[in-house]
N, CA, C and O atoms as a GROMACS GRO file, in nm:
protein
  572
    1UNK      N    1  -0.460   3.332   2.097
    1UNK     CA    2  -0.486   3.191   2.096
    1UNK      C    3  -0.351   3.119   2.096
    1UNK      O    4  -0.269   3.169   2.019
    2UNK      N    5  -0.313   3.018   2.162
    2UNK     CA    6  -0.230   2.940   2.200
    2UNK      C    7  -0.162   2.821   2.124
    2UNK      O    8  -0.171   2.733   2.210
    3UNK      N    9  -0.102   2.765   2.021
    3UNK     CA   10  -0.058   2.676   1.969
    3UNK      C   11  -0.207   2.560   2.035
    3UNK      O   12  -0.313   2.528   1.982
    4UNK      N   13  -0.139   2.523   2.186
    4UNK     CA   14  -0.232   2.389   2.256
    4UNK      C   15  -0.400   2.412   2.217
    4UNK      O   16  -0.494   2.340   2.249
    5UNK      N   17  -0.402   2.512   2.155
    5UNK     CA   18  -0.558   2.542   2.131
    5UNK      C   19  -0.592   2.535   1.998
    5UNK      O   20  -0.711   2.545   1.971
    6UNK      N   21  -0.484   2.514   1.877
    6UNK     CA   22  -0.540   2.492   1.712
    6UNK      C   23  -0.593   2.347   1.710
    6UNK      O   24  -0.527   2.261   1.768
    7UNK      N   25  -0.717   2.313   1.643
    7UNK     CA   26  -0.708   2.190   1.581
    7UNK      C   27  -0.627   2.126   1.514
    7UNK      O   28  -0.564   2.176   1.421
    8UNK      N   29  -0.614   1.995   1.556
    8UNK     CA   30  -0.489   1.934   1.383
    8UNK      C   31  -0.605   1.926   1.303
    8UNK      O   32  -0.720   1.928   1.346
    9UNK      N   33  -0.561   1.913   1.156
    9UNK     CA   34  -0.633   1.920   1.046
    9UNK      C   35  -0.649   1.796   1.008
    9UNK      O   36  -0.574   1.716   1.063
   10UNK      N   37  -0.754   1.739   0.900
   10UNK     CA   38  -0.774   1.639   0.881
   10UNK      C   39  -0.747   1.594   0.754
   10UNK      O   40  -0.784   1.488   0.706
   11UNK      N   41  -0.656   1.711   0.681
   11UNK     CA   42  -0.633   1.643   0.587
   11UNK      C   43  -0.460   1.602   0.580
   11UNK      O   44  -0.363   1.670   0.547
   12UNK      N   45  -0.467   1.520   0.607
   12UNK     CA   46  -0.343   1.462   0.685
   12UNK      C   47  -0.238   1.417   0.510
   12UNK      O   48  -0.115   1.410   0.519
   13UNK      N   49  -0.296   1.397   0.396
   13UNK     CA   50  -0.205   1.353   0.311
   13UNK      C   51  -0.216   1.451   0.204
   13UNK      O   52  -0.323   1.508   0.184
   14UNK      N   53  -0.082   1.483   0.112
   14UNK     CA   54  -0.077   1.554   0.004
   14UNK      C   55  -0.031   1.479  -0.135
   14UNK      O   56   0.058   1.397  -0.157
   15UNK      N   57  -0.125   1.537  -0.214
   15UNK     CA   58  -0.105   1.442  -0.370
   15UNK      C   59  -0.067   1.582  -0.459
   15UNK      O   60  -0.109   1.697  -0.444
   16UNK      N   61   0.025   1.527  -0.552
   16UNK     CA   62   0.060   1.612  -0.666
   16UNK      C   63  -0.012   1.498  -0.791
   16UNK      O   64   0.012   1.377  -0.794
   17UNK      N   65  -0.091   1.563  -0.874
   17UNK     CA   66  -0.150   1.445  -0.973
   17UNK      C   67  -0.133   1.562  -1.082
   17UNK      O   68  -0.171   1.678  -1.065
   18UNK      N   69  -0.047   1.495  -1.238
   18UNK     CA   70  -0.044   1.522  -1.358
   18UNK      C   71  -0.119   1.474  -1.430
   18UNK      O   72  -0.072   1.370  -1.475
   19UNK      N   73  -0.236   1.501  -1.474
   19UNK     CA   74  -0.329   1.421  -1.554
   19UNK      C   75  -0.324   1.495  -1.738
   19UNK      O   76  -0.361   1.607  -1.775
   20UNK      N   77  -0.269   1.388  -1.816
   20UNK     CA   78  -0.306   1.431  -2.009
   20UNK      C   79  -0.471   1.501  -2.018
   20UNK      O   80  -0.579   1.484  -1.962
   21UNK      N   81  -0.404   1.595  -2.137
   21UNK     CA   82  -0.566   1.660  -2.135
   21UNK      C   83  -0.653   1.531  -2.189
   21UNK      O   84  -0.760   1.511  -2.131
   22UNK      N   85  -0.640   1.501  -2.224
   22UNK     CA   86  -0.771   1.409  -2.257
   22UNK      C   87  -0.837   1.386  -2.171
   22UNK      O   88  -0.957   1.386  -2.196
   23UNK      N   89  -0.790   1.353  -2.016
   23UNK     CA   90  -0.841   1.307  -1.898
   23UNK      C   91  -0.878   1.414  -1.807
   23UNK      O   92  -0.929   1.380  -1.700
   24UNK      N   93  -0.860   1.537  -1.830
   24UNK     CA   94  -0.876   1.619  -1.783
   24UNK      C   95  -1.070   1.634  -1.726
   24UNK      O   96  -1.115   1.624  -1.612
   25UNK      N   97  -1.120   1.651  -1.813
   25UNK     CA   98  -1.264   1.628  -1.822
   25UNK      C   99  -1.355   1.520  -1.724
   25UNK      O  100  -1.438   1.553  -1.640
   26UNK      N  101  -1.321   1.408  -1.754
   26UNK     CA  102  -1.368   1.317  -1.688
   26UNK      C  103  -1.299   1.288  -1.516
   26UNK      O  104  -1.371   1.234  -1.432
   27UNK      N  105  -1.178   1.323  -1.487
   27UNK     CA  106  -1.106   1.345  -1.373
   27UNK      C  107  -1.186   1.431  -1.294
   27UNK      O  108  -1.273   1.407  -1.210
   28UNK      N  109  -1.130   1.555  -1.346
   28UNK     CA  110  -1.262   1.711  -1.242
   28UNK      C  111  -1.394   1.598  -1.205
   28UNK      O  112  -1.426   1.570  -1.090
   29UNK      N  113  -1.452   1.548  -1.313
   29UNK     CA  114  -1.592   1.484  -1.310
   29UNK      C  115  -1.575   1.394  -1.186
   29UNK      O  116  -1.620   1.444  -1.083
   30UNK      N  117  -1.525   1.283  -1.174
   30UNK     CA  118  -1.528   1.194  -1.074
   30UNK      C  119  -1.448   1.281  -0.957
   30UNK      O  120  -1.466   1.226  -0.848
   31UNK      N  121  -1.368   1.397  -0.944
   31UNK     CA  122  -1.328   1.445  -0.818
   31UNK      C  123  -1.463   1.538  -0.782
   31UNK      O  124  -1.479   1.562  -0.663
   32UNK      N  125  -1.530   1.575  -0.845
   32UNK     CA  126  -1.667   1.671  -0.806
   32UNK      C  127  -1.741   1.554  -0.732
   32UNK      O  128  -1.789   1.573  -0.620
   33UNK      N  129  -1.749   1.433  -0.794
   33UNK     CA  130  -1.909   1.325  -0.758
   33UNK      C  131  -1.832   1.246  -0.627
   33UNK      O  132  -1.906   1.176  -0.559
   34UNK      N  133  -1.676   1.254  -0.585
   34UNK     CA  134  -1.648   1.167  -0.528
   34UNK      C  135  -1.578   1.214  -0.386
   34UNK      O  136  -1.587   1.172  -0.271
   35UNK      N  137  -1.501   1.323  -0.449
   35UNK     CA  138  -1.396   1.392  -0.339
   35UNK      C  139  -1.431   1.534  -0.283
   35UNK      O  140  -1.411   1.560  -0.164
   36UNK      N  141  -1.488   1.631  -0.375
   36UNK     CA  142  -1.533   1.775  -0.335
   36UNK      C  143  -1.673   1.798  -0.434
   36UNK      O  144  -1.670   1.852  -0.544
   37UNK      N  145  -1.765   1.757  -0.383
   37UNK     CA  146  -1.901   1.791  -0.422
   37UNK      C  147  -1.921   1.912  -0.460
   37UNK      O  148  -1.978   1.930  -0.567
   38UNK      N  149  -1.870   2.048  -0.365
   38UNK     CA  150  -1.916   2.178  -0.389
   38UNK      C  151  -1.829   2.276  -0.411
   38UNK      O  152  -1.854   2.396  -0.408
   39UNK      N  153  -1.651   2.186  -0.451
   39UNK     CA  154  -1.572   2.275  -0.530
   39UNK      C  155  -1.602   2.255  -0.682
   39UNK      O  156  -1.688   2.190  -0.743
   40UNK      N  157  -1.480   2.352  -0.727
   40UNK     CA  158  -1.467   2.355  -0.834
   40UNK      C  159  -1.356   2.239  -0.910
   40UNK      O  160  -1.321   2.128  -0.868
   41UNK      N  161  -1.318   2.309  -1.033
   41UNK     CA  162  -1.229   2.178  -1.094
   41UNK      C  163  -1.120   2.183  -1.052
   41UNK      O  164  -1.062   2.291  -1.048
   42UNK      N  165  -1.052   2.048  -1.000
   42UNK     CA  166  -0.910   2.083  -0.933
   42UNK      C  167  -0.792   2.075  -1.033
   42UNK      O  168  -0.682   2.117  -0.995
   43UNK      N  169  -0.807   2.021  -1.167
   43UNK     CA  170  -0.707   2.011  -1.256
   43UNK      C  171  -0.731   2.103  -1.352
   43UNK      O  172  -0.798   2.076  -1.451
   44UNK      N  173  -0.688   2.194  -1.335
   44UNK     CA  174  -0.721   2.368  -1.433
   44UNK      C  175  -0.561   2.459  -1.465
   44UNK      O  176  -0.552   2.575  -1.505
   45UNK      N  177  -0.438   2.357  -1.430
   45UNK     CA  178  -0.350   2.448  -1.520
   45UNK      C  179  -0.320   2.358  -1.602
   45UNK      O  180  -0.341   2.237  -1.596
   46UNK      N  181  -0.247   2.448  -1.718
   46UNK     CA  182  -0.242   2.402  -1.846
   46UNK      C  183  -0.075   2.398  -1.853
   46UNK      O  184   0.013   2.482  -1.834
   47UNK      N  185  -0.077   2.243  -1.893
   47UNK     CA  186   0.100   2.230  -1.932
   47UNK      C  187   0.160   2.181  -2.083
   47UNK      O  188   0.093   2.112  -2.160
   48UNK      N  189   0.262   2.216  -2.104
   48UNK     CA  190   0.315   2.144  -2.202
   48UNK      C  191   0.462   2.134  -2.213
   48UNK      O  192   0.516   2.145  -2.104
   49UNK      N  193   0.555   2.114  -2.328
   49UNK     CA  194   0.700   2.089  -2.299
   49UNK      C  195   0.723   2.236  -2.329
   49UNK      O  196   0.825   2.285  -2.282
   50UNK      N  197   0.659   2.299  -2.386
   50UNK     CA  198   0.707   2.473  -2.367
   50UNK      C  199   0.662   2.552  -2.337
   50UNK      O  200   0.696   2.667  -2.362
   51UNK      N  201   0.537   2.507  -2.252
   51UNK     CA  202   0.463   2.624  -2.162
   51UNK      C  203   0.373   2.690  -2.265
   51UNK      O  204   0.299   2.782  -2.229
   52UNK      N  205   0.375   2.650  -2.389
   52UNK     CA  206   0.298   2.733  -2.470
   52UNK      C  207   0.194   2.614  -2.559
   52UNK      O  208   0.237   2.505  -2.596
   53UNK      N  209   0.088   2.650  -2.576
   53UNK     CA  210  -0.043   2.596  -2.696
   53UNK      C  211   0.054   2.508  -2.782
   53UNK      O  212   0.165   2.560  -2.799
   54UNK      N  213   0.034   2.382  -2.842
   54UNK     CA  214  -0.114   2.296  -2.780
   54UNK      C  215  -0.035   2.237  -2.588
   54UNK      O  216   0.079   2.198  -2.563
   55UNK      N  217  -0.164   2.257  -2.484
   55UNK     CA  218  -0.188   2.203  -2.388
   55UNK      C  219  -0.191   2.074  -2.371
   55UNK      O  220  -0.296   2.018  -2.401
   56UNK      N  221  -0.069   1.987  -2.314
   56UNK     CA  222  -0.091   1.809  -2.322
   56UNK      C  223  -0.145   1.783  -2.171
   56UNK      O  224  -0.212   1.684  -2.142
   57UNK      N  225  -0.104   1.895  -2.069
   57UNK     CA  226  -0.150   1.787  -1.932
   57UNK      C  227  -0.197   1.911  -1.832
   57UNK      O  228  -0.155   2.022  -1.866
   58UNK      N  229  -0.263   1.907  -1.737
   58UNK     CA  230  -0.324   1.957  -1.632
   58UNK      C  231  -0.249   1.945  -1.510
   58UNK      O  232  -0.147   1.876  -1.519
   59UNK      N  233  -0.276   1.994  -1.398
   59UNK     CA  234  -0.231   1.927  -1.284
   59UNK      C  235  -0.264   1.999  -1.128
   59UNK      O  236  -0.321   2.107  -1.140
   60UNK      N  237  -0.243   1.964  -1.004
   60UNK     CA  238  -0.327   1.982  -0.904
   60UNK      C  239  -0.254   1.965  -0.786
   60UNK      O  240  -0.222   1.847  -0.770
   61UNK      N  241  -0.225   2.023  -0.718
   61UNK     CA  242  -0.167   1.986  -0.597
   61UNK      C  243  -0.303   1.995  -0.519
   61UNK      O  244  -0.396   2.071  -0.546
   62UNK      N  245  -0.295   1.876  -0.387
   62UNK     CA  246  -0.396   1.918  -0.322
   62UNK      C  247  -0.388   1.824  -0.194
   62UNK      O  248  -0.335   1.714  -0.208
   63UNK      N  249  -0.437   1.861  -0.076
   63UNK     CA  250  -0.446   1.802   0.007
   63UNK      C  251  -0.589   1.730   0.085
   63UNK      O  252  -0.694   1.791   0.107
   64UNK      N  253  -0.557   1.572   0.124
   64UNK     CA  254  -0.655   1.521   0.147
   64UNK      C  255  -0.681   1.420   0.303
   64UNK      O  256  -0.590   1.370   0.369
   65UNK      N  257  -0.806   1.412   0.329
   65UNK     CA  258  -0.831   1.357   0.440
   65UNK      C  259  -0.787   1.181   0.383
   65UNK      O  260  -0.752   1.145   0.271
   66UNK      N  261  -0.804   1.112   0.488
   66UNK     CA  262  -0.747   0.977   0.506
   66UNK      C  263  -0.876   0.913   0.400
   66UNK      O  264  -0.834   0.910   0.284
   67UNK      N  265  -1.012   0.865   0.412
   67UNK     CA  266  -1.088   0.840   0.306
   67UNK      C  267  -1.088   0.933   0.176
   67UNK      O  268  -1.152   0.884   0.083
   68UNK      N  269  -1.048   1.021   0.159
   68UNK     CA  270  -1.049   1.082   0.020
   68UNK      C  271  -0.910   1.023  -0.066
   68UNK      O  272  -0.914   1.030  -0.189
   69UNK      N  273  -0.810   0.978  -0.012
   69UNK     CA  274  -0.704   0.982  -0.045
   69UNK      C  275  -0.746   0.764  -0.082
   69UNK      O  276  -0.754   0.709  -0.193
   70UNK      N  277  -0.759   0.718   0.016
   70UNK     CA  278  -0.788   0.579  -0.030
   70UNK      C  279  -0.915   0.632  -0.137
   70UNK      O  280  -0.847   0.672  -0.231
   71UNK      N  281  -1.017   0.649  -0.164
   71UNK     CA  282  -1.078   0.637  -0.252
   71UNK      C  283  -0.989   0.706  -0.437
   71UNK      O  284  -1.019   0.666  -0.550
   72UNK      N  285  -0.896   0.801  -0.404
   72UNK     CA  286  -0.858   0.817  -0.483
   72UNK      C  287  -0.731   0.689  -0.539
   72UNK      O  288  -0.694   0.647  -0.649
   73UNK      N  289  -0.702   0.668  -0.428
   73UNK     CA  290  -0.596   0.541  -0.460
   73UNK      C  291  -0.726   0.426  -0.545
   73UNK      O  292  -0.718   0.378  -0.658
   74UNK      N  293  -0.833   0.407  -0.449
   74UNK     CA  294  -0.920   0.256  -0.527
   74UNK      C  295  -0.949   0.345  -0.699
   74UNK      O  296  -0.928   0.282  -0.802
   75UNK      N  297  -1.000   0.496  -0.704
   75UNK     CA  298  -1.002   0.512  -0.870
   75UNK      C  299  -0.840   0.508  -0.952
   75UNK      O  300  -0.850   0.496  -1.074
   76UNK      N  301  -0.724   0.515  -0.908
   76UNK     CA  302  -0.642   0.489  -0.958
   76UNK      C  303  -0.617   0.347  -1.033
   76UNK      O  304  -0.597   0.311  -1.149
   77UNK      N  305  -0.633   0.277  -0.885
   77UNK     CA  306  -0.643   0.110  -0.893
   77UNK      C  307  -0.721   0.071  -1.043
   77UNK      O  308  -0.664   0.004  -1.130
   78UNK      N  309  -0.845   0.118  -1.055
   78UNK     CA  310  -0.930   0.112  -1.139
   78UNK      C  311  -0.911   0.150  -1.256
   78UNK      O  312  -0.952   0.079  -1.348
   79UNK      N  313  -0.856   0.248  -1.277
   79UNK     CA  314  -0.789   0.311  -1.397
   79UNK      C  315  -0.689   0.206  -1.485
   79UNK      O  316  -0.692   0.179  -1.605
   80UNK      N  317  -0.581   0.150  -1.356
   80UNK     CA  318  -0.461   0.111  -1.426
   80UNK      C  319  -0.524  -0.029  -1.379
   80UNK      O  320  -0.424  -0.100  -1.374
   81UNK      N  321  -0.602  -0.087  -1.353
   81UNK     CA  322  -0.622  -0.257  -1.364
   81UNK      C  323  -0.533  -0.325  -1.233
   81UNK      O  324  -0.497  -0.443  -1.233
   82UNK      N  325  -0.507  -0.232  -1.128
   82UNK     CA  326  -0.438  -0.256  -0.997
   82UNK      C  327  -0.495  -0.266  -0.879
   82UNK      O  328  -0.573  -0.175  -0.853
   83UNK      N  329  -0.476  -0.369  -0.774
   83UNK     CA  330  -0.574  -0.388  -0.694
   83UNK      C  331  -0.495  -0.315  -0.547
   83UNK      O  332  -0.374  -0.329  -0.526
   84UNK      N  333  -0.583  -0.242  -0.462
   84UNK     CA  334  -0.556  -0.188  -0.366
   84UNK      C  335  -0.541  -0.304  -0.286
   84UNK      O  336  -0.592  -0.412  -0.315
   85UNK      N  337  -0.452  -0.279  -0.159
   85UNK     CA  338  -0.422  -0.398  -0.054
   85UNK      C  339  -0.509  -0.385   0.010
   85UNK      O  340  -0.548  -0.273   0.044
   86UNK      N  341  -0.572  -0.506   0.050
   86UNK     CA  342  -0.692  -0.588   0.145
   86UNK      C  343  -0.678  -0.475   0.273
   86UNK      O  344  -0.773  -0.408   0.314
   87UNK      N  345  -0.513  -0.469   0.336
   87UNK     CA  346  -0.479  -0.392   0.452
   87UNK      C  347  -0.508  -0.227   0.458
   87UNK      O  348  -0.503  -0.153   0.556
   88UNK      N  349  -0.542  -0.195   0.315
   88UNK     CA  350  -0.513   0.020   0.311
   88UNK      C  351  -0.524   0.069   0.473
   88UNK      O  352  -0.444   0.137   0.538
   89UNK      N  353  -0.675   0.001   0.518
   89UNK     CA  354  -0.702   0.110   0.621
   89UNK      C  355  -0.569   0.097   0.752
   89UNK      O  356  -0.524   0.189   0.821
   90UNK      N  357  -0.546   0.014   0.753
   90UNK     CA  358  -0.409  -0.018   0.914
   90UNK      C  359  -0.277   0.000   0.846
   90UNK      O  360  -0.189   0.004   0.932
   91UNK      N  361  -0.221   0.015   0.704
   91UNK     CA  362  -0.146   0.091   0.631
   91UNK      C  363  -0.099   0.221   0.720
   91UNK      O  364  -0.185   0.301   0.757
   92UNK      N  365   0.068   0.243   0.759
   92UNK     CA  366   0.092   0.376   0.787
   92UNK      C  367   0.056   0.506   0.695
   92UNK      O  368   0.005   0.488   0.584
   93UNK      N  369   0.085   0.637   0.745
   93UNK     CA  370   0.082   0.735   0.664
   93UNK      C  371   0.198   0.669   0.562
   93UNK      O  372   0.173   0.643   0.444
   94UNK      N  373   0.294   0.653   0.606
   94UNK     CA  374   0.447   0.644   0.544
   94UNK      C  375   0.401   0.479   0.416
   94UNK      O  376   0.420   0.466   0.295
   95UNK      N  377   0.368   0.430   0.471
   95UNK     CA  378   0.352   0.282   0.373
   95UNK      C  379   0.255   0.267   0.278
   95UNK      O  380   0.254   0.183   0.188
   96UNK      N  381   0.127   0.399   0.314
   96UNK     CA  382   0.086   0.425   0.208
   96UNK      C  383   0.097   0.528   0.149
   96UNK      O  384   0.019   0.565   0.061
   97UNK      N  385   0.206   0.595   0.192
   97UNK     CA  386   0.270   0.703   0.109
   97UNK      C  387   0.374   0.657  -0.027
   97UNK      O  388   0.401   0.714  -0.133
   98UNK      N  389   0.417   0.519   0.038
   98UNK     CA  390   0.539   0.414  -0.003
   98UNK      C  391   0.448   0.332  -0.147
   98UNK      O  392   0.493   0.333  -0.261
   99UNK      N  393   0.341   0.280  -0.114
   99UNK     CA  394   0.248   0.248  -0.222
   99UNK      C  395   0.238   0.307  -0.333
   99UNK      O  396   0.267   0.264  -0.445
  100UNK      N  397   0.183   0.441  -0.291
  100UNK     CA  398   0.193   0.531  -0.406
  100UNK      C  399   0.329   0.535  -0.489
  100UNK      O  400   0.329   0.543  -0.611
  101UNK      N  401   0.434   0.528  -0.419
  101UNK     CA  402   0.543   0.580  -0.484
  101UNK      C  403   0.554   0.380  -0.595
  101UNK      O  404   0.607   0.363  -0.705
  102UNK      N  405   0.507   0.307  -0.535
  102UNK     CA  406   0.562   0.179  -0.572
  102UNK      C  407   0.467   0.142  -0.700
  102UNK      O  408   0.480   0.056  -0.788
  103UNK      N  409   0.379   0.229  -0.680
  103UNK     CA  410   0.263   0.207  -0.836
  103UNK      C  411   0.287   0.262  -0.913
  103UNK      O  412   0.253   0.229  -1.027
  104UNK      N  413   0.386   0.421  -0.878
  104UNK     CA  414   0.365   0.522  -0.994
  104UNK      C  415   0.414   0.474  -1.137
  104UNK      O  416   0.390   0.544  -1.236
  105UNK      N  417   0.484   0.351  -1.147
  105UNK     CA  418   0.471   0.354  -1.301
  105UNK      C  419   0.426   0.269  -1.346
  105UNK      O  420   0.480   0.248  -1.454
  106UNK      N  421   0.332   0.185  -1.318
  106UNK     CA  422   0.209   0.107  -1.338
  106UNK      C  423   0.112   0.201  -1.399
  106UNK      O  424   0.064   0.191  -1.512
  107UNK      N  425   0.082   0.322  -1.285
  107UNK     CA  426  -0.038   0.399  -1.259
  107UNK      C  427  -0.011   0.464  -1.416
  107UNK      O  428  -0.092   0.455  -1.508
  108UNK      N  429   0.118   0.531  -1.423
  108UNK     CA  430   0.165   0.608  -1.534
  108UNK      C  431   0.120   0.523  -1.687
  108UNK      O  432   0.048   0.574  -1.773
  109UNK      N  433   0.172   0.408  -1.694
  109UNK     CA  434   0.194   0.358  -1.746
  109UNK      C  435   0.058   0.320  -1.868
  109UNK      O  436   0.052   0.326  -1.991
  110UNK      N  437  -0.039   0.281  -1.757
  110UNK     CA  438  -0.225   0.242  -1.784
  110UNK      C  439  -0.298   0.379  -1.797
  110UNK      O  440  -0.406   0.384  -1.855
  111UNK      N  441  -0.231   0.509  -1.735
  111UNK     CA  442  -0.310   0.614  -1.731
  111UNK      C  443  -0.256   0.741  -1.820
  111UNK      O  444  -0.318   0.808  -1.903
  112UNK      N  445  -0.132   0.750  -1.780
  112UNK     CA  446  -0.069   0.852  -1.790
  112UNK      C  447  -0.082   0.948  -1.722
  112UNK      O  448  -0.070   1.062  -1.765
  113UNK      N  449  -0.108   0.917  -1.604
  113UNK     CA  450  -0.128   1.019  -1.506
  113UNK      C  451  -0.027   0.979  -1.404
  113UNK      O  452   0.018   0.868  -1.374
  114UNK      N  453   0.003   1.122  -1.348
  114UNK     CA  454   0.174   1.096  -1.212
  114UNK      C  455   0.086   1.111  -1.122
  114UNK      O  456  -0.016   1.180  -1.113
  115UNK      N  457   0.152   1.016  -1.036
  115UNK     CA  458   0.092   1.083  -0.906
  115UNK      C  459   0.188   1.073  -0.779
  115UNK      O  460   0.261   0.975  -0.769
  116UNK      N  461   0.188   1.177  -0.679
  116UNK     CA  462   0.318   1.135  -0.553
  116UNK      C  463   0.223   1.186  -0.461
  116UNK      O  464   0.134   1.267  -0.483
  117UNK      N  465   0.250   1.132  -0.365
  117UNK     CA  466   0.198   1.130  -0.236
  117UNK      C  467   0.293   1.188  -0.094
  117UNK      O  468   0.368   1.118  -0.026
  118UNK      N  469   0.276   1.273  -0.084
  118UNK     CA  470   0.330   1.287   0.090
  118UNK      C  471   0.250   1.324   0.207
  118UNK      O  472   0.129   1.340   0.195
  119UNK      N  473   0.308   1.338   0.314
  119UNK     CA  474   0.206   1.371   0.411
  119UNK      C  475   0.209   1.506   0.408
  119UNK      O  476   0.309   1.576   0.396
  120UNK      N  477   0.071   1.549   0.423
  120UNK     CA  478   0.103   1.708   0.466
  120UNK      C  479   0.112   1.782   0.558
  120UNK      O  480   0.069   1.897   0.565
  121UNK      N  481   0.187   1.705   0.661
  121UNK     CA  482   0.251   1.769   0.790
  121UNK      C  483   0.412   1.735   0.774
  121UNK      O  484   0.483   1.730   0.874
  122UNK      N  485   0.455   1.716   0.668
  122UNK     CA  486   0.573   1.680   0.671
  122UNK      C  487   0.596   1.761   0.585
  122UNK      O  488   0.517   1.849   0.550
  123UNK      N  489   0.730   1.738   0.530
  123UNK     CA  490   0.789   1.769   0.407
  123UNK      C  491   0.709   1.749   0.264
  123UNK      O  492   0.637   1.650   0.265
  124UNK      N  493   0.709   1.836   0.126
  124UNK     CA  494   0.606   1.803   0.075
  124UNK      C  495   0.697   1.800  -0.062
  124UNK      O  496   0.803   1.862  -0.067
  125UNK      N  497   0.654   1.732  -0.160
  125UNK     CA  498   0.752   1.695  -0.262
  125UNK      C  499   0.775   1.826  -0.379
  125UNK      O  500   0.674   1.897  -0.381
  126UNK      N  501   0.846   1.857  -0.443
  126UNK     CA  502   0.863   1.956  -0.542
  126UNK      C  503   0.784   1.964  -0.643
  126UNK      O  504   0.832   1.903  -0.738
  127UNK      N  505   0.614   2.046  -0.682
  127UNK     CA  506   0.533   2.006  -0.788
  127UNK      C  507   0.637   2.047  -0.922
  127UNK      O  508   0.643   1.974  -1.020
  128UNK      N  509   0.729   2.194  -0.908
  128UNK     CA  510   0.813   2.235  -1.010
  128UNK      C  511   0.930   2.058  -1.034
  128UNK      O  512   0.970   2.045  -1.150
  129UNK      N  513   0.956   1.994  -0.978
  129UNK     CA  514   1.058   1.875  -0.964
  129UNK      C  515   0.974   1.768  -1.069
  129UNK      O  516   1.034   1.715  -1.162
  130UNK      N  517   0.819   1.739  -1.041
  130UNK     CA  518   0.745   1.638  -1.129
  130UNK      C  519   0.727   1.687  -1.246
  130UNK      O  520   0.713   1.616  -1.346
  131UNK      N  521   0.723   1.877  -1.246
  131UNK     CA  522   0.709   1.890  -1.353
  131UNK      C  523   0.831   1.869  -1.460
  131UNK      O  524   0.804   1.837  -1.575
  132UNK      N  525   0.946   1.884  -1.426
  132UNK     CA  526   1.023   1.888  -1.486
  132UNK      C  527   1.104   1.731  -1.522
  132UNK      O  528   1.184   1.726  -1.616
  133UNK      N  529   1.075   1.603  -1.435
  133UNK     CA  530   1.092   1.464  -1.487
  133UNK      C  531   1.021   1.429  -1.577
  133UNK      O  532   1.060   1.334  -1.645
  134UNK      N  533   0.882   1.497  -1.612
  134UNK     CA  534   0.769   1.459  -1.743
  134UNK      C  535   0.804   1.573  -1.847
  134UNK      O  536   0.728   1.582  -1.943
  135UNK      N  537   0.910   1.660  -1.839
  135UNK     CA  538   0.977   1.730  -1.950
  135UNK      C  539   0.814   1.823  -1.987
  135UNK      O  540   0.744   1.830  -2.088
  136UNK      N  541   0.803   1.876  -1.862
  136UNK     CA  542   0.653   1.949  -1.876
  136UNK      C  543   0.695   2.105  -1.822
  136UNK      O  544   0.781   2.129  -1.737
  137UNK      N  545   0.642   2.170  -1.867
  137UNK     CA  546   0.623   2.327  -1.830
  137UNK      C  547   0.486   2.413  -1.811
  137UNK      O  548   0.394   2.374  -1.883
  138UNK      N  549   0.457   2.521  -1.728
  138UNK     CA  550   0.347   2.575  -1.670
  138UNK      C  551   0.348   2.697  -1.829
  138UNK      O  552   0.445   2.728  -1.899
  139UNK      N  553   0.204   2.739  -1.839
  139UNK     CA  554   0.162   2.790  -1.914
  139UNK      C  555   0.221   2.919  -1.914
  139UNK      O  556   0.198   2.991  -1.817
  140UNK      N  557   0.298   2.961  -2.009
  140UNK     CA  558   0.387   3.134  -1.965
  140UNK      C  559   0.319   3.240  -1.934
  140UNK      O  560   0.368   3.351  -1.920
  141UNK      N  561   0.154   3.202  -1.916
  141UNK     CA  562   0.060   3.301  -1.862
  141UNK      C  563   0.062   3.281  -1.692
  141UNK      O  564   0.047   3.370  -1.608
  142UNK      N  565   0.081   3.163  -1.672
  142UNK     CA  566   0.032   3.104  -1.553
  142UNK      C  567   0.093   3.203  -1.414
  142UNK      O  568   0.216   3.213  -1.414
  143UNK      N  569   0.028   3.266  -1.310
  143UNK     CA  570   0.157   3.318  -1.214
  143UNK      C  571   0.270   3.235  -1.175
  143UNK      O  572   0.360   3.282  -1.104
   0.00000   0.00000   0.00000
């Protein structure tokens, strides 16, 4: 099979999201009812500042189609009391990649949840890099 013969994919954007355990629960919940009906939970590793018990935050890399990614931006919005632009849908990849980056400490701030955005045909941001600006570490079980 030929390069000229793969589909492009449709999930055209990538999110790294750090969510506090507290939020852990109710997050999976609205990504099951909203974004993946018939996966499982997408925020299932366990972090903390030493990788070891007690567990403060979760987190998820994942990639998404163009409506999954605005709907996750409008529950963000919602979260932190921030209103999505009238424009999202005629928004570039890049300007609403730029959004994201321009809320994150609003979003942080009302939620405590990180979130970065890139495209996922591009370059994709360092999840080890976010972990380490929130002075967070992966579970010393974790692979």
């Amino acid at each position: 099979m030929g390069l000229g013969s793969l589909m492009p994919t449709q999930h055209l954007h990538r999110v790294i999201l750090i969510v506090p355990a507290t939020t852990i629960a109710t997050f999976n919940t609205w990504v099951r009812n909203n974004l993946d009906p018939s996966g499982g939970d997408w925020i299932t590793a366990n972090l903390s500042a030493t990788g070891s018990a007690p567990f403060t935050h979760g987190w998820c890399c994942a990639a998404l189609t163009v409506p999954q990614l605005k709907k996750l931006a409008q529950r963000l919005c919602t979260f932190a009391g921030l209103t999505l632009p009238g424009d999202w849908d005629t928004l570039t990849k890049q300007q609403q990649k730029q959004w994201f980056a321009d809320q994150r400490p609003a979003i942080f701030a009302a939620t405590g949840i990180r979130v970065q955005s890139a495209d996922n045909d591009g370059a994709w941001d360092d999840p080890a890099a976010a972990l380490t600006a929130m002075g967070l570490q992966r579970q010393s079980s974790n692979p």
